[in-house]
Structures are given as C-alpha cells and as structure tokens.
C-alpha positions as CSV (number, residue, x, y, z in Angstrom):
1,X,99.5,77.9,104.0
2,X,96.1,76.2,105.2
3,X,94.1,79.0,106.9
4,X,93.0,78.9,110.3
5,X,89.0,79.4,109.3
6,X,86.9,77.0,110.6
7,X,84.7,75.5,108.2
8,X,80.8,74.6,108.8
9,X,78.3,72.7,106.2
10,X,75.7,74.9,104.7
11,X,72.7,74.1,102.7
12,X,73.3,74.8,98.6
13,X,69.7,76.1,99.3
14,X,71.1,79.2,101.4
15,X,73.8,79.4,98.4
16,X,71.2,80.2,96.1
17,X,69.2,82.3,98.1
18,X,72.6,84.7,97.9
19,X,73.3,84.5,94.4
20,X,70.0,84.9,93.7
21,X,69.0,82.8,90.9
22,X,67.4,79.3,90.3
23,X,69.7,76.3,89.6
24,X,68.9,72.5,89.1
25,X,70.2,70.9,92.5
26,X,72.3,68.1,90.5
27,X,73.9,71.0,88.4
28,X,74.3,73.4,91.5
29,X,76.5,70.3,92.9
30,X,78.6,69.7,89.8
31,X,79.2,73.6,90.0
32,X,80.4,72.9,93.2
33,X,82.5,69.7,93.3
34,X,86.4,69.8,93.3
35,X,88.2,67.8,91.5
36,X,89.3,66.5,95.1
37,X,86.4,65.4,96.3
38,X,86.1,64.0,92.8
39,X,88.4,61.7,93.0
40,X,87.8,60.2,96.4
41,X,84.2,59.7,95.5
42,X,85.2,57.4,92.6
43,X,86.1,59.4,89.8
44,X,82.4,61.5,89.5
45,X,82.4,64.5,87.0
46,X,84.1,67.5,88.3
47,X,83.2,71.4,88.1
48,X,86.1,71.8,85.4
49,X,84.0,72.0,82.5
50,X,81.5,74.2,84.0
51,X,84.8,76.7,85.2
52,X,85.8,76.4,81.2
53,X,82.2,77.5,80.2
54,X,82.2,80.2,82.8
55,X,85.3,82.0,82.0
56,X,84.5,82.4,78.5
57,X,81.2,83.8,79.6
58,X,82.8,86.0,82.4
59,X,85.3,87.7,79.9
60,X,82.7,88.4,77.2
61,X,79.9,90.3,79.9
62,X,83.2,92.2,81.4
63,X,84.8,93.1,78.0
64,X,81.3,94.3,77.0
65,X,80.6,95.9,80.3
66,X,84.2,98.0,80.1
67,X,83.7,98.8,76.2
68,X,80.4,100.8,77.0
69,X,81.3,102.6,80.0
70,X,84.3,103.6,79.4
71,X,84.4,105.0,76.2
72,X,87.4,106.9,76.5
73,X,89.9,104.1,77.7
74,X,92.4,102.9,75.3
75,X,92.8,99.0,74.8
76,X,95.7,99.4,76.9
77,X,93.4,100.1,79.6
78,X,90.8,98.0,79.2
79,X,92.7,94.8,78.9
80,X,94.2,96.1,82.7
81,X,91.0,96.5,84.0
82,X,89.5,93.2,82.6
83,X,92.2,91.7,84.5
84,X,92.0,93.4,87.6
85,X,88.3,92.4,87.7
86,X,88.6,88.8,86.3
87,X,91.6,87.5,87.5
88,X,92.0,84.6,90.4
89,X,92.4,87.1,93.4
90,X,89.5,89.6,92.3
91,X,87.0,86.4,91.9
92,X,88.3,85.0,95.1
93,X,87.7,88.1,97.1
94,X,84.0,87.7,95.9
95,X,83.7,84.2,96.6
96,X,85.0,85.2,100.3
97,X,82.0,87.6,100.1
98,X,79.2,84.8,99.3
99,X,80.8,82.6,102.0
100,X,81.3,80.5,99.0
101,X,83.8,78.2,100.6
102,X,81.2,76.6,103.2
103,X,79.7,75.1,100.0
104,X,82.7,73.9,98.1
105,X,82.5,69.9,97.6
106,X,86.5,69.1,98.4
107,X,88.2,65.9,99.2
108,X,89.4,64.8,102.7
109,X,93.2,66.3,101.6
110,X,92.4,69.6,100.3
111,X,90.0,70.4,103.5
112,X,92.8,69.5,106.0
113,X,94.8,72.1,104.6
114,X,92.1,74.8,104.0
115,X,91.3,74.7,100.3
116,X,87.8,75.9,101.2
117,X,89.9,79.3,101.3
118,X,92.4,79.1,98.8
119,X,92.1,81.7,95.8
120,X,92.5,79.2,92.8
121,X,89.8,76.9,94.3
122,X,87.3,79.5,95.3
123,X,88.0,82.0,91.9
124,X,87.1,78.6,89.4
125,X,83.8,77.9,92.1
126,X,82.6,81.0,91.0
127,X,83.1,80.7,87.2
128,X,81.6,77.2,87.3
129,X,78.6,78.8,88.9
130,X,78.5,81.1,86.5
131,X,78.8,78.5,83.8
132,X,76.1,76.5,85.4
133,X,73.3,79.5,85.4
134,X,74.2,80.3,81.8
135,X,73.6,76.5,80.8
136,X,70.1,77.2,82.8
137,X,69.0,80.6,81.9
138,X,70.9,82.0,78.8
139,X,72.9,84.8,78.3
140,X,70.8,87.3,79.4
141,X,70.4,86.2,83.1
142,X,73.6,85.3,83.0
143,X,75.0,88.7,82.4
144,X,72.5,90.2,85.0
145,X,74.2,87.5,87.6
146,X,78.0,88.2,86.4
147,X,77.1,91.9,87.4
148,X,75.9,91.1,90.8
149,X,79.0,89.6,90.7
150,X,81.9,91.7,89.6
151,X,79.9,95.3,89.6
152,X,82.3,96.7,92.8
153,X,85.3,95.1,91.4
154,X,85.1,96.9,87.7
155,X,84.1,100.5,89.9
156,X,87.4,100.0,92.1
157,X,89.8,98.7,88.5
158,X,88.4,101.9,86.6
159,X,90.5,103.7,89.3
160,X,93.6,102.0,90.1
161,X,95.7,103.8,88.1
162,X,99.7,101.8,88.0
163,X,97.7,99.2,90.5
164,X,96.1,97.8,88.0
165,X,99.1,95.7,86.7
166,X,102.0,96.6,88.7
167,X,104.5,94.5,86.6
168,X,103.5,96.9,83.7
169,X,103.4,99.6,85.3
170,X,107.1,99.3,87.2
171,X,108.5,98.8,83.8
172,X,106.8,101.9,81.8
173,X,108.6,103.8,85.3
174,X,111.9,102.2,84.4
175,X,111.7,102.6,80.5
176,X,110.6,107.0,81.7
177,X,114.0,106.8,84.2
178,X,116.1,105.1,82.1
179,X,116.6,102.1,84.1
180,X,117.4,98.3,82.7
181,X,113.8,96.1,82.8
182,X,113.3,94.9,85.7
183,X,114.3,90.9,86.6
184,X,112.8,89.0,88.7
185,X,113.9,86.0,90.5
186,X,111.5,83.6,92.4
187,X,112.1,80.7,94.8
188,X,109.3,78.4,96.5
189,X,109.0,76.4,99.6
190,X,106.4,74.4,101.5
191,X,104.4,71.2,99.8
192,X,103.1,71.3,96.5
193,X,99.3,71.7,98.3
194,X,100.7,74.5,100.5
195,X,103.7,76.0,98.7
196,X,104.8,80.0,98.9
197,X,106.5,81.9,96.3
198,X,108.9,84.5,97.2
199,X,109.9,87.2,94.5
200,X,112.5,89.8,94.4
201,X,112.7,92.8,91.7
202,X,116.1,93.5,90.4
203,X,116.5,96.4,89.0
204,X,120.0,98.3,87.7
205,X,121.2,95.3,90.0
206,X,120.1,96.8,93.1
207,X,117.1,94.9,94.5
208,X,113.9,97.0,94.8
209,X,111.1,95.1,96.4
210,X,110.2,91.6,97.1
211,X,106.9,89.9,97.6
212,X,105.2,86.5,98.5
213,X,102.1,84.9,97.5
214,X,100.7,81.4,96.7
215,X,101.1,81.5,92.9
216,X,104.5,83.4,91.5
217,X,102.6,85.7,89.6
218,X,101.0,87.5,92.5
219,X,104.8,87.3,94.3
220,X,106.1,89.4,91.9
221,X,102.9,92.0,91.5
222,X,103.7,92.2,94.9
223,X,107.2,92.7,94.7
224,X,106.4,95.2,91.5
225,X,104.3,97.3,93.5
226,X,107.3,98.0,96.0
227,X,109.5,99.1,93.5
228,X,107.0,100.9,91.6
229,X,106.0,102.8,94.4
230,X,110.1,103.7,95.2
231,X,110.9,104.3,91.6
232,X,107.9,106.9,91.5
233,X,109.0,109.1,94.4
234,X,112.3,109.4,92.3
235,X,110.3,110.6,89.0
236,X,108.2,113.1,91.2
237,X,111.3,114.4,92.9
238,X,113.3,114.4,89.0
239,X,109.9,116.6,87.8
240,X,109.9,119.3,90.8
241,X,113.3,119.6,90.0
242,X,112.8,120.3,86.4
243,X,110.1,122.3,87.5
244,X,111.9,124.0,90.0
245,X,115.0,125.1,87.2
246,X,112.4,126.0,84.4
C-alpha cells in the first residue's frame, strides 16, 4: 500500500551530515540509487552490490557486538536477537529515523506508489550505505557507524523475550501444551508493487490469530504473536493451577 508521506528532495550533503561520516559523492549516489531509478536512467549501476557488501558487514559487527555483551546467552538467543536487530523491519525503522527516504534515488513507478517508505527498499539503502563507508574507511569506522546505527535496536532485542521470533516462540508454547505445530496459511492481494499478505495460525484446527503485512513472513509473525500471546494465558492459568493443588 503506497503511503500517504509526502516526499521532498534533500541534499546527500544533509545525509551525511546525519550519518556522520565522509563519503565520496559518486559512491554516496551509487549507495543510494534503486534499481528503479536504475533502469529508467538507462541501465546505470545499482546499489545492489553495495547492499551485498553491507550485509555481510552488518552481520559480522552485530554477531561480534552480541557475543561480548552478552556472555551468558545461548546461541539460541543470539541468533534471535541478531535477527531482531538486523532484519528488514529493524533496518527500516532506522532508515525512518535518518529521513533516509528523502534521499533514495527511485524511478518514476516506485515513487508514485511510495517506495521512498517501503521497508525492503529503505532496510537495503541502509546496508548499501553501510557497504559504501566500509569500501571508504575500513572496518574499523565501519563498525563505529553500524553502532550509531543499530545500538537501540540490540538494547530493545536483549529484552524481548518470546518477541524476538514469535513463530519460534508460539511453537516451543505448543510443543509445552501439547498442541499439534502450528500451520499457517497465507493469501495475497493488491499488485505485485503494492501487494498485502494475510496470515492465519491454525492450531489443533481452531484458528488462533491472523496477521497482515507486506512480505508473508512478517504476516505470520504477526499472526504468531496473537496466538502466542492466547496460548500463554492458558500455560499461566495450567501453572497456578498446579500451583494452586501442590
């Protein structure tokens, strides 16, 4: 669904006077030009190759980062809390926090319907900027930048509990309660550049939450977190029970 933000044209200078660091203007554009705008401009390089670059450097300063302060987390954990600090939303909601959509190079299609403020467009902006100041200063600066970055989101995922990954989470409730896995079944409507998922959690064969969202897998976090959040008034209840007869 195209959102209703207007969008104005900002100087990449003011870009980097928020993020801080020094980039080469022609690399700070690549960083910044969609495949979109890309293609109408007669088939220029993209930022793809700088969001490849990015991402591996984003998950080796965050692994690192979670492996030294938190000691006494279990892989388990960690992988959770990589990917509640990592993952599209997370990046997004800090690309919303730099403004970073009144910089994103897009093509005439993807701006009609709002891609300046779509999650998958603004979450691999930011790992091609990050790509972009490793190419220019090393890994170093780079991991200084990536915790300017993600720094709130990896103090909000070290308490987040089930929220961290609701799918796995709902399922270690059912596996406790005895209840089949759950199932999940997922229909989309709307254009390809526009489309929402809906998913609904079946679970025993009663349905126990339901969820949308632009991709399928955040329909059916949604839709997990519903049923987790059900399923775990049940346990409590079952335990002050037991409690209760002990």
């Amino acid at each position: 669904m195209a959102s209703k933000k207007t969008r104005r044209v900002t100087p990449a200078s003011e870009l980097l006077k928020k993020l801080g660091v020094h980039l080469d203007p022609e690399l700070l554009v690549l960083a910044l030009t969609h495949r979109s705008f890309a293609h109408e401009a007669g088939g220029i390089p993209t930022n793809e190759r700088l969001e490849f670059l990015g991402d591996a450097v984003l998950g080796v300063v965050t692994a690192e980062a979670l492996y030294r302060d938190y000691p006494e987390r279990p892989e388990g954990d960690l992988a959770k809390m990589r990917a509640a600090t990592v993952s599209q939303r997370p990046l997004a909601r800090i690309a919303r926090r730099l403004n970073l959509g009144d910089f994103i190079l897009l093509g005439k299609g993807e701006s009609r319907t709002g891609g300046y403020d779509k999650d998958s467009i603004l979450s691999d902006t930011v790992e091609a900027l990050i790509g972009a100041v490793y190419l220019t200063h090393g890994l170093e600066t780079t991991r200084s930048f990536v915790h300017f970055l993600i720094d709130d989101a990896l103090e909000e995922a070290a308490v987040l509990g089930a929220g961290l990954d609701w799918k796995t989470s709902l399922q270690e409730i059912c596996a406790r309660l005895g209840l089949d896995a759950p199932a999940y079944q997922n229909v989309s409507n709307g254009p390809d550049h526009a489309r929402i998922f809906t998913s609904r959690v079946v679970i025993d064969g009663e349905e126990r939450g339901t969820g949308t969202g632009t991709a399928k897998k955040h329909a059916e976090q949604e839709a997990a977190e519903q049923a987790y959040r059900y399923l775990k008034i049940r346990e409590d209840e079952q335990t002050r029970q037991a409690e209760t007869l002990a």
